[in-house]
NUVO-708584 format. One record per residue (C-alpha): residue number from 0; residue in one letter; x, y, z. Coordinates in Angstrom, 2 decimals, padded with zeros to 5 digits. Last residue first. Layout:
N
+-----+------+---------+---------+---------+
: seq : type :      xx :      yy :      zz :
+-----+------+---------+---------+---------+
: NUM :    A :       X :       Y :       Z :
...
+-----+------+---------+---------+---------+
This chain:
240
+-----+------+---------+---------+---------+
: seq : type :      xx :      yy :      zz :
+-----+------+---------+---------+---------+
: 239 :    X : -011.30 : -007.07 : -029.91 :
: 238 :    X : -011.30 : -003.96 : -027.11 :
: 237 :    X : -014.51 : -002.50 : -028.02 :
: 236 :    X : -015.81 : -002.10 : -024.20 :
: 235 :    X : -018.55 : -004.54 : -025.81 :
: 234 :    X : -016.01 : -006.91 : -027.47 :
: 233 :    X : -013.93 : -007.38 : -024.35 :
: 232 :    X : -017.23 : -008.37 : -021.96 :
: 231 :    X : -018.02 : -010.59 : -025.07 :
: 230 :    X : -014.62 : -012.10 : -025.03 :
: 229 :    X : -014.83 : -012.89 : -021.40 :
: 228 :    X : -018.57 : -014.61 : -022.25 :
: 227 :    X : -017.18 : -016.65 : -024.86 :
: 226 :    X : -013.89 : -018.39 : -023.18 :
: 225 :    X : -016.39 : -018.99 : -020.29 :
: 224 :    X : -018.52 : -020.57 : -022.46 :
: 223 :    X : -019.55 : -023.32 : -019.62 :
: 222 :    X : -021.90 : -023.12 : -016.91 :
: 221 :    X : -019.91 : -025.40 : -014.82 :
: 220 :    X : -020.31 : -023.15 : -011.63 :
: 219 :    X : -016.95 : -021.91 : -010.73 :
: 218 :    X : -016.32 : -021.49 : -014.09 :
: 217 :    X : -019.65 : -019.79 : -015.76 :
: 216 :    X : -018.64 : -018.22 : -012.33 :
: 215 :    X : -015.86 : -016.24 : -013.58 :
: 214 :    X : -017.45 : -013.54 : -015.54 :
: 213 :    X : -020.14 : -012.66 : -018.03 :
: 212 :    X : -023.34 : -014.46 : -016.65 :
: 211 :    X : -026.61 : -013.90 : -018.65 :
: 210 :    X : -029.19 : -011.99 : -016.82 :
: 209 :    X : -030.75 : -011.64 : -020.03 :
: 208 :    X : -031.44 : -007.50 : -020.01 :
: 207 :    X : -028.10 : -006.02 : -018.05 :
: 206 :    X : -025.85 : -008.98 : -019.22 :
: 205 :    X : -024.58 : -009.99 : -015.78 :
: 204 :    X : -021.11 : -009.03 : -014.60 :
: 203 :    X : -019.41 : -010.66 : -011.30 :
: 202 :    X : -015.87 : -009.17 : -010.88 :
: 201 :    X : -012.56 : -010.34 : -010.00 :
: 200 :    X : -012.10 : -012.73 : -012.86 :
: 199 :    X : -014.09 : -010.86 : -015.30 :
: 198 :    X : -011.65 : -008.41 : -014.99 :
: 197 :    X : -009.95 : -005.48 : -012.28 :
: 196 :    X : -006.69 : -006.57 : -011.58 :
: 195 :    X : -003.52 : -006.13 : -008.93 :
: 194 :    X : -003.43 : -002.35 : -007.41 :
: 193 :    X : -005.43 :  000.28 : -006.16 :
: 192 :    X : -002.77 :  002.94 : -004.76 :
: 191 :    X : -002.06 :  003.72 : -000.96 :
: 190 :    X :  000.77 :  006.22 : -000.41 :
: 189 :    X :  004.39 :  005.60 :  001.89 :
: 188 :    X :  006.01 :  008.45 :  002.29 :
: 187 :    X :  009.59 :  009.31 :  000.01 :
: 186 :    X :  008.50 :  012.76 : -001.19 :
: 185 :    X :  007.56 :  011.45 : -004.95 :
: 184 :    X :  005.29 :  008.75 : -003.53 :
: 183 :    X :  006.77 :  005.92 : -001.86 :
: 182 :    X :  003.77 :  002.60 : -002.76 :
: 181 :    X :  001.49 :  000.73 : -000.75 :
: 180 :    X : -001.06 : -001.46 : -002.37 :
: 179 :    X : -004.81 : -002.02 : -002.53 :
: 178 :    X : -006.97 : -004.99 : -003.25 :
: 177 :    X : -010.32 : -004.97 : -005.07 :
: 176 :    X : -012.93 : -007.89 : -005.66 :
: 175 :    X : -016.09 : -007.66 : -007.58 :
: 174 :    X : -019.94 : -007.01 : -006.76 :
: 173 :    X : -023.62 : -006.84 : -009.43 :
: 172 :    X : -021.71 : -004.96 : -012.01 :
: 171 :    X : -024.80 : -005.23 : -014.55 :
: 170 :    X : -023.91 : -004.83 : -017.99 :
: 169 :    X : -025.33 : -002.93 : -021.24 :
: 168 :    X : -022.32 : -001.42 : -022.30 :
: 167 :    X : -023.32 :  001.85 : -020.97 :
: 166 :    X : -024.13 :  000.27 : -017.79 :
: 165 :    X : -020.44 : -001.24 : -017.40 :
: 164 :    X : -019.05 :  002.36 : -017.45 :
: 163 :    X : -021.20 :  004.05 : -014.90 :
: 162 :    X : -021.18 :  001.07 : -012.30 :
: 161 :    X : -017.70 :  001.29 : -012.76 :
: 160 :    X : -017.46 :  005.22 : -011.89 :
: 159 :    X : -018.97 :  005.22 : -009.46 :
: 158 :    X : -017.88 :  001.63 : -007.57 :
: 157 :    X : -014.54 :  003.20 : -007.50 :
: 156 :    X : -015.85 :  006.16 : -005.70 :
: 155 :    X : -017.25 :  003.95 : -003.38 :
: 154 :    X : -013.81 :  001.69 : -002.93 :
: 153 :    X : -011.95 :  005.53 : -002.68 :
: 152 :    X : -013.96 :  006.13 :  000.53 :
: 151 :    X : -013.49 :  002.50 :  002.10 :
: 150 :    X : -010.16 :  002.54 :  001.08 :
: 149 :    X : -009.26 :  005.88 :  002.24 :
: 148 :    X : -011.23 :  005.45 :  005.74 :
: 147 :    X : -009.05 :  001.99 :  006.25 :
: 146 :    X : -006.39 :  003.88 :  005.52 :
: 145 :    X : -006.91 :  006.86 :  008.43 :
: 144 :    X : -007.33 :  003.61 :  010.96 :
: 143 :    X : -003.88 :  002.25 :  010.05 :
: 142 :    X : -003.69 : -001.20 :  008.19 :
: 141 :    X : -002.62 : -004.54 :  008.13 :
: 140 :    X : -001.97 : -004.13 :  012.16 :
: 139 :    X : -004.00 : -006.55 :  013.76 :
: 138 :    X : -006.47 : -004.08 :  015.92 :
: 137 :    X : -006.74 : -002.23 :  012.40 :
: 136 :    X : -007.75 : -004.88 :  009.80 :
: 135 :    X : -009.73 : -006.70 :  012.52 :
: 134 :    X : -011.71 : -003.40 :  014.20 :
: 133 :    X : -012.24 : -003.06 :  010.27 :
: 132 :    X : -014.23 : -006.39 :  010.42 :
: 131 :    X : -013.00 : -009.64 :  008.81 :
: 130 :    X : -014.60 : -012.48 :  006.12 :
: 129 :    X : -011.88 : -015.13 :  006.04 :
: 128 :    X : -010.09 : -015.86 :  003.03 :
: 127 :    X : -010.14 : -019.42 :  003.12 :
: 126 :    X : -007.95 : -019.71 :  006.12 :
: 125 :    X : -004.89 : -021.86 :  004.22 :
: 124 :    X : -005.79 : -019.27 :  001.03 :
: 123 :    X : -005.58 : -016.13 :  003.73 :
: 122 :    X : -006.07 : -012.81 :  002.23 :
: 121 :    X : -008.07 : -011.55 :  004.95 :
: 120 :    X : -011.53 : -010.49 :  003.95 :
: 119 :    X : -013.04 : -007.19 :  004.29 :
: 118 :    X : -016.65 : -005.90 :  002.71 :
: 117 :    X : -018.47 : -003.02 :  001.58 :
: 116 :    X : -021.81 : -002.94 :  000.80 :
: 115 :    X : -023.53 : -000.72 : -002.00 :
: 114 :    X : -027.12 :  001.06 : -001.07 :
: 113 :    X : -030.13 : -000.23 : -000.87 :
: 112 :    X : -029.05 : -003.55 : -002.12 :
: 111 :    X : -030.87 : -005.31 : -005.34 :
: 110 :    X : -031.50 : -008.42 : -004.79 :
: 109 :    X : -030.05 : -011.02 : -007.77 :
: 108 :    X : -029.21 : -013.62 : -005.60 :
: 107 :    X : -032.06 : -014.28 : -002.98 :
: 106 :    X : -030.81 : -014.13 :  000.88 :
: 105 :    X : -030.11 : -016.52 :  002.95 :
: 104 :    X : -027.38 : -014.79 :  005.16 :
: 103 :    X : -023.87 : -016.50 :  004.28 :
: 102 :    X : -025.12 : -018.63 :  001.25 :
: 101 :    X : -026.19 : -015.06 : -000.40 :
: 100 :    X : -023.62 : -013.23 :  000.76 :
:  99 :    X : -021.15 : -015.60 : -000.25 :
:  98 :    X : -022.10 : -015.71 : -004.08 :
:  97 :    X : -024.39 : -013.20 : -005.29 :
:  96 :    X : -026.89 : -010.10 : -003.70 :
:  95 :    X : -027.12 : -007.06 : -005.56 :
:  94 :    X : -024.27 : -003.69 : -005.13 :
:  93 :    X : -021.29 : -005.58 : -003.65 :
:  92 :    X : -017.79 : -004.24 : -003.05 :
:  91 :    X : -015.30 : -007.08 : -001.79 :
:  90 :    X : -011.67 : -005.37 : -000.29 :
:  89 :    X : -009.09 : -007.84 : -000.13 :
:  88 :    X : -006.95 : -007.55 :  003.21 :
:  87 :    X : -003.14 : -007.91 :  003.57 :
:  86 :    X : -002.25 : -004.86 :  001.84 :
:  85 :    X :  000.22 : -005.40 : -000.97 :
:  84 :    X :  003.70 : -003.55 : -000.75 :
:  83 :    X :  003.53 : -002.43 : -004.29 :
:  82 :    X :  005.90 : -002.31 : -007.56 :
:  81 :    X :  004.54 : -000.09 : -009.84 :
:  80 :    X :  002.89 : -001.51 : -012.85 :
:  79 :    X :  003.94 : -002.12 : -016.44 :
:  78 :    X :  001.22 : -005.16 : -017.94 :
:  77 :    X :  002.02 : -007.96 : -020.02 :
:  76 :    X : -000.02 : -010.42 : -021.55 :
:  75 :    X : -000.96 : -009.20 : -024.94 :
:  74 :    X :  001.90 : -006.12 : -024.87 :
:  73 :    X :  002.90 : -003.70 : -023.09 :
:  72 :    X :  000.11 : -002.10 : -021.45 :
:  71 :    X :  000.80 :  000.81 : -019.07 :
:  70 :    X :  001.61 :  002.46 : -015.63 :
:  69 :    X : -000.99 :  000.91 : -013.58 :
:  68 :    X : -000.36 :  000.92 : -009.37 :
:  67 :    X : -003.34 :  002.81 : -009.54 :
:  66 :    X : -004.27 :  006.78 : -007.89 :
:  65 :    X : -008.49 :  007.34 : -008.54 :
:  64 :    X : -008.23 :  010.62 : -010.38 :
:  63 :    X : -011.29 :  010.64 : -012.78 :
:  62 :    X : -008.84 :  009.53 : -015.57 :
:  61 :    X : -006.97 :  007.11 : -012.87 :
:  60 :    X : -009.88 :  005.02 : -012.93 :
:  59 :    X : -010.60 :  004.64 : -016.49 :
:  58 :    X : -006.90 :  003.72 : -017.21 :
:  57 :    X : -007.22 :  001.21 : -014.73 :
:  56 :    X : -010.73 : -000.22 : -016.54 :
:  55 :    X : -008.53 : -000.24 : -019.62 :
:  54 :    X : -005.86 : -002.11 : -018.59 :
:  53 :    X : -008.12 : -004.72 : -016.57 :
:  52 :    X : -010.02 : -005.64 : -019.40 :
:  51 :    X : -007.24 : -005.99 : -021.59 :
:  50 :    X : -005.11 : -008.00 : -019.16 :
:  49 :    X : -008.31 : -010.34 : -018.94 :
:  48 :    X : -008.11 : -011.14 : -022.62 :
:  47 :    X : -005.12 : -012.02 : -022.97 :
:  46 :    X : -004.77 : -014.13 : -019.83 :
:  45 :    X : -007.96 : -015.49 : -020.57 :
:  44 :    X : -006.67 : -016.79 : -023.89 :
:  43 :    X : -007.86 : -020.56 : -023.46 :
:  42 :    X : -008.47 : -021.43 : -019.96 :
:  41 :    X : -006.90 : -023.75 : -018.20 :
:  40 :    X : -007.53 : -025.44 : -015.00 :
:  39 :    X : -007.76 : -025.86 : -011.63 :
:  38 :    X : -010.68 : -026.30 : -008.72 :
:  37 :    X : -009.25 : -026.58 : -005.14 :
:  36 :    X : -007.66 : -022.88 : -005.14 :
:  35 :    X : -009.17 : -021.21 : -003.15 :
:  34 :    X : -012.54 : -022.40 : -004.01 :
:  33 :    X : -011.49 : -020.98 : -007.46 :
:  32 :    X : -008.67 : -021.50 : -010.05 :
:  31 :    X : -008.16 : -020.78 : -014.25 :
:  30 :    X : -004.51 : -020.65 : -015.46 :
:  29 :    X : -004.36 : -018.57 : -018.51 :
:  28 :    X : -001.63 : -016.39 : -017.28 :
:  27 :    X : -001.58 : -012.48 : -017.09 :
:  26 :    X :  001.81 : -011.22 : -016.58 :
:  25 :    X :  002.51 : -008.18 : -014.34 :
:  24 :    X :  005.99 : -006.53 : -015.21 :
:  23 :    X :  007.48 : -004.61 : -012.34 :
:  22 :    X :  008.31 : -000.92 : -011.11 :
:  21 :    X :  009.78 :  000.52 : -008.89 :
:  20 :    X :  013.67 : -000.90 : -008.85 :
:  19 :    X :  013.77 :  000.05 : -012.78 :
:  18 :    X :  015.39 : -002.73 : -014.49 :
:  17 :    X :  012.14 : -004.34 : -014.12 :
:  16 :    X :  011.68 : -007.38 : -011.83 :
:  15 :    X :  008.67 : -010.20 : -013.02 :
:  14 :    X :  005.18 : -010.63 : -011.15 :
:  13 :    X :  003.28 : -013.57 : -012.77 :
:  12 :    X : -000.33 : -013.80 : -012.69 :
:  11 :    X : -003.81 : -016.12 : -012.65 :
:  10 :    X : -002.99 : -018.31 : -009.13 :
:   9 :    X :  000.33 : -016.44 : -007.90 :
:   8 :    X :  003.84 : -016.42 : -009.03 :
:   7 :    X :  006.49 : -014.21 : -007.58 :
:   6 :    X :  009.41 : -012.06 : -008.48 :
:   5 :    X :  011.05 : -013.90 : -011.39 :
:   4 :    X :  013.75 : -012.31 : -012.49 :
:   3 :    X :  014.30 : -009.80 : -015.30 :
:   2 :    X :  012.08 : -008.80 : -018.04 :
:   1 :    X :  012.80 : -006.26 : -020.40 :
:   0 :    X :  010.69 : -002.92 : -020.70 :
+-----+------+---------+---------+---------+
């Protein structure tokens, strides 16, 4: 599929127009960002490497019917996707305590939660993604009351089947990032799909017996071998 005009540019990907109206090319940069931005830089081959990830983990999904804006890989950096009206709101699923939650409430990172928590934050870099309540995501319009139920039930099933997969390959998914898109189905109404990337850069994975971080905060945090620990996330879903 040849690539057209530039659609948009965001921190780690490139959206490019298709000569098919619905669909688009997702590139996968090597640019590395958190804190909303206020840390930059560059990480060797994380584009490749993430666009792998997230490939297969969408081909996962839609196997045991979870509806993706994925149509295919086509190449190292490229991805075919449908072309999605993004919903304002990204979706954080967490099954032990990390990050925010742990600053947030006081807790210990590493607890185990009873049962997996669900989270919304506005997409908001200025705002710094603030942390929202579904009265939020419905009183303000970025989504009707039966889609908030869809997410929420389709982020569980989600959480499933990933939970499934990275445990056979020896990882912990301890909580990661989804966002969701709107998309005409085949009778011209609007249907949710999951949509952008699931990868080491949306996702906190811990080697299941060390502990050892897999994912983006060997960035965030200066732990170094970030380059290293995507690769070994790759190597054990036997992708390089």
């Amino acid at each position: 599929m040849e690539k057209r005009a530039k659609l948009y540019e965001g921190k780690a990907k490139i959206l490019y127009a298709t000569k098919d109206p619905r669909m688009v090319i997702q590139h996968f940069k090597d640019d590395a960002t958190a804190f909303n931005g206020e840390k930059k830089d560059t990480i060797r081959d994380k584009g490749v490497v993430n666009n792998l990830i997230s490939s297969r983990l969408m081909e996962i999904l839609g196997v045991v019917g979870i509806p993706t804006h994925f149509v295919e890989r086509l190449n190292d950096r490229d991805q075919l996707v449908f072309k999605v009206q993004i919903v304002p709101v990204e979706v954080v699923i967490r099954n032990r305590v990390a990050g925010s939650l742990a600053k947030r409430l006081g807790l210990k990172e590493g607890d185990q939660l009873h049962r997996p928590l669900v989270e919304f934050y506005y997409k908001s870099d200025a705002l710094g993604d603030p942390l929202v309540t579904v009265d939020h995501v419905e009183l303000f319009g970025w989504a009707e009351h039966e889609e908030i139920e869809w997410i929420v039930e389709t982020c569980h099933r989600v959480n499933d089947a990933l939970l499934a997969y990275f445990a056979g390959i020896d990882i912990d998914l301890i909580d990661y990032k989804l966002e969701f898109g709107r998309i005409a189905d085949d009778h011209g109404e609007e249907a949710l799909v999951l949509a952008d990337e699931i990868s080491p850069d949306t996702c906190r994975l811990w080697d299941r017996k060390t502990g050892k971080k897999l994912d983006k905060d060997r960035f965030r945090q200066d732990l170094g071998g970030i380059t290293e620990a995507y690769h070994e996330v790759a190597t054990r879903m036997k992708l390089m």
